[in-house]
C-alpha beads as a LAMMPS data file, in Angstrom:
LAMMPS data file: protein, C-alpha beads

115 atoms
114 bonds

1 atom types
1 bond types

-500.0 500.0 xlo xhi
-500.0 500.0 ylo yhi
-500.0 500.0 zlo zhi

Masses

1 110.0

Atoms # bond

1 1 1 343.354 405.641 -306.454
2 1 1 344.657 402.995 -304.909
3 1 1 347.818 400.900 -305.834
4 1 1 346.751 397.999 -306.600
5 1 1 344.095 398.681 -308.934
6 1 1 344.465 396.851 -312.130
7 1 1 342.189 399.972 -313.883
8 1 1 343.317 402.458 -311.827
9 1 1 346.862 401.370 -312.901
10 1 1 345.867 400.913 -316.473
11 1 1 343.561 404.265 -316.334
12 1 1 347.286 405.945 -315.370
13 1 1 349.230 404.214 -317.994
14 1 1 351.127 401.929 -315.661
15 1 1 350.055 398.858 -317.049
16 1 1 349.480 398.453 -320.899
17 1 1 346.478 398.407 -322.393
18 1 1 344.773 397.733 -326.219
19 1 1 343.186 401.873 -325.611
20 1 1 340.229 402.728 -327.682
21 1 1 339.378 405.593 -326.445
22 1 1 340.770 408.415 -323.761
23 1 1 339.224 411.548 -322.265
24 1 1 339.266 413.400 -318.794
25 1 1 336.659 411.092 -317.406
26 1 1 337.578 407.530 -318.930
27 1 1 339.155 404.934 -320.721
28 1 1 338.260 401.838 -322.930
29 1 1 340.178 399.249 -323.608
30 1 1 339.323 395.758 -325.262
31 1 1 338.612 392.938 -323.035
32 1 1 341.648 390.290 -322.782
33 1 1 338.712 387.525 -323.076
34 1 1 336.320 388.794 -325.894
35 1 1 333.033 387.472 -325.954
36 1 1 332.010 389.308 -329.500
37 1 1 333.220 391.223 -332.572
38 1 1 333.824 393.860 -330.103
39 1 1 334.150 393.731 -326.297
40 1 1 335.351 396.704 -324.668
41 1 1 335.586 397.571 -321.259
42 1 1 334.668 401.754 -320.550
43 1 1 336.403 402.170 -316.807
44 1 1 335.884 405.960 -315.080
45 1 1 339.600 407.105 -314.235
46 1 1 337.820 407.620 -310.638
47 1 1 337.987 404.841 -308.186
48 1 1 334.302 403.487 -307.458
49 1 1 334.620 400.153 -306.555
50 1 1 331.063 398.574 -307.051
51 1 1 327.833 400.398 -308.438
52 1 1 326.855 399.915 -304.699
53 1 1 329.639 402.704 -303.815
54 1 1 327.752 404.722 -306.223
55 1 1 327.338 408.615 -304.436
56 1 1 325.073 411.445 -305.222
57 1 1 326.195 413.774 -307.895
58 1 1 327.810 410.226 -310.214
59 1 1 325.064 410.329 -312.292
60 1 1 327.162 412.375 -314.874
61 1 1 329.727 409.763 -314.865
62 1 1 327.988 406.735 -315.407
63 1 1 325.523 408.993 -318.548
64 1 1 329.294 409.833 -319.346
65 1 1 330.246 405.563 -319.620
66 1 1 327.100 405.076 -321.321
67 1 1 327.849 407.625 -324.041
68 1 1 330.937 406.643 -324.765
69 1 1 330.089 403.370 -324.748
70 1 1 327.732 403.950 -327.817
71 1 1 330.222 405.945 -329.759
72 1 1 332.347 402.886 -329.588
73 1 1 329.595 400.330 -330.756
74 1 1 328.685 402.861 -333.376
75 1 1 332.569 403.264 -334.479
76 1 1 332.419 399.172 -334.676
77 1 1 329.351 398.747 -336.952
78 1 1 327.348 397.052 -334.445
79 1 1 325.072 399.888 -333.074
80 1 1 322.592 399.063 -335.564
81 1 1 322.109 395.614 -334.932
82 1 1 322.247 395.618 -331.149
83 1 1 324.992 395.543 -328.449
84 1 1 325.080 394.594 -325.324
85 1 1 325.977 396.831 -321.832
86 1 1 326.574 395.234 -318.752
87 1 1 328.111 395.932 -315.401
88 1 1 328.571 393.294 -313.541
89 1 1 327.842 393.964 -309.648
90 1 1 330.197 391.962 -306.588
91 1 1 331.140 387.992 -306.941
92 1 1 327.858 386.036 -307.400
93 1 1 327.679 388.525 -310.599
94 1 1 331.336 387.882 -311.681
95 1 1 332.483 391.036 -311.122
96 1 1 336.401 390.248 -310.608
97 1 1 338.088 394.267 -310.824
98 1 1 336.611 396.125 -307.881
99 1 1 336.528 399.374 -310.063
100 1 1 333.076 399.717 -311.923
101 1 1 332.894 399.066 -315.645
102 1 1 331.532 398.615 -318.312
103 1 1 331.161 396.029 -320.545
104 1 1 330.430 396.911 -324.075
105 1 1 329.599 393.655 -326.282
106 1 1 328.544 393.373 -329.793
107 1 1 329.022 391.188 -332.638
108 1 1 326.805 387.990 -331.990
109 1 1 323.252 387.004 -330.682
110 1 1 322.823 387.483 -327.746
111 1 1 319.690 384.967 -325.609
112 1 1 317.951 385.831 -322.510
113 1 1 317.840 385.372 -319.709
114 1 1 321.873 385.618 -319.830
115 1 1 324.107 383.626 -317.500

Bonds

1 1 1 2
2 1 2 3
3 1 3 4
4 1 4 5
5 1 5 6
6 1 6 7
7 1 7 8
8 1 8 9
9 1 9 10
10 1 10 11
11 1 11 12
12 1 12 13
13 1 13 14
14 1 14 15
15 1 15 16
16 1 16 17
17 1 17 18
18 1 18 19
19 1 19 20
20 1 20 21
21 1 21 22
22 1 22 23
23 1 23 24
24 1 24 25
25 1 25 26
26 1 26 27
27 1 27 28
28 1 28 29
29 1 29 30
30 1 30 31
31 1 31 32
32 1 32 33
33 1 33 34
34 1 34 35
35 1 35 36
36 1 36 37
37 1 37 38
38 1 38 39
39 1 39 40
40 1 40 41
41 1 41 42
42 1 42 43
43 1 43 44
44 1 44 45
45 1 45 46
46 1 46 47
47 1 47 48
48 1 48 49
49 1 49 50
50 1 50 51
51 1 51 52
52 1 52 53
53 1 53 54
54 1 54 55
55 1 55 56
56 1 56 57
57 1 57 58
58 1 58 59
59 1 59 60
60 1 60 61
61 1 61 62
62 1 62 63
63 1 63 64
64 1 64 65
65 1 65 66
66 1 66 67
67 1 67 68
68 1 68 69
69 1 69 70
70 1 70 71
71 1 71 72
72 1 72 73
73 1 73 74
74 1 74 75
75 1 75 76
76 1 76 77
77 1 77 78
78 1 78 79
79 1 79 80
80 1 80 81
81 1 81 82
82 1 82 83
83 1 83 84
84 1 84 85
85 1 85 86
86 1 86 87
87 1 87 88
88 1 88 89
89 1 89 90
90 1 90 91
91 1 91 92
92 1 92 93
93 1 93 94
94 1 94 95
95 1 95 96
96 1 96 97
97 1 97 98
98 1 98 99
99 1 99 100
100 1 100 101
101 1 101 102
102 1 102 103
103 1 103 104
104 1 104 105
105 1 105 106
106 1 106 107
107 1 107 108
108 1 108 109
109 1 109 110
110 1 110 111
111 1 111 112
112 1 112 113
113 1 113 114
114 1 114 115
């Protein structure tokens, strides 16, 4: 994992972190700029930097992200109503930690087409 990480660092406990969950294979943590009721970020403690660096054999990971990331919309009350998942891919996308995550927002309306 490399140093200077931000979510490697806070996936090791080096830099604090609002933790909402914890396992073998991840973390979540709430977003320092929430855009609902609940906006948590579910990072893999593994260092992929961009769903492009995706290999063979991650598909267990990222079903592993998207599991947890219900659990945690469920725990919030806003499973029922509709959340939004999103990982945002290089710069044009906004993706500004090059360590895949994912976004897990819920709480409001959302519209369409976003951004």
């Amino acid at each position: 994992m490399p140093e200077e990480c931000l979510f490697c660092r806070i996936a090791e406990g080096k830099v604090p972190a609002k933790l909402v969950h914890s396992d073998d294979t991840c973390v979540a943590f709430t977003d320092i700029n929430p855009q609902g009721k609940l906006h948590v970020l579910v990072v893999p403690r593994s260092h992929i930097p961009t769903v492009n660096d995706l290999a063979p054999g991650d598909e267990k990971l990222v079903g592993h992200l998207f599991s947890v990331a219900a659990k945690l919309a469920g725990d919030a009350g806003v499973a029922a109503d509709g959340y939004r998942c999103v990982m945002n891919v290089n710069r044009d996308a906004q993706q500004s930690v090059f360590h895949i995550h994912l976004h897990v927002i819920g709480g409001r309306k959302f519209g369409w087409p976003p951004g």
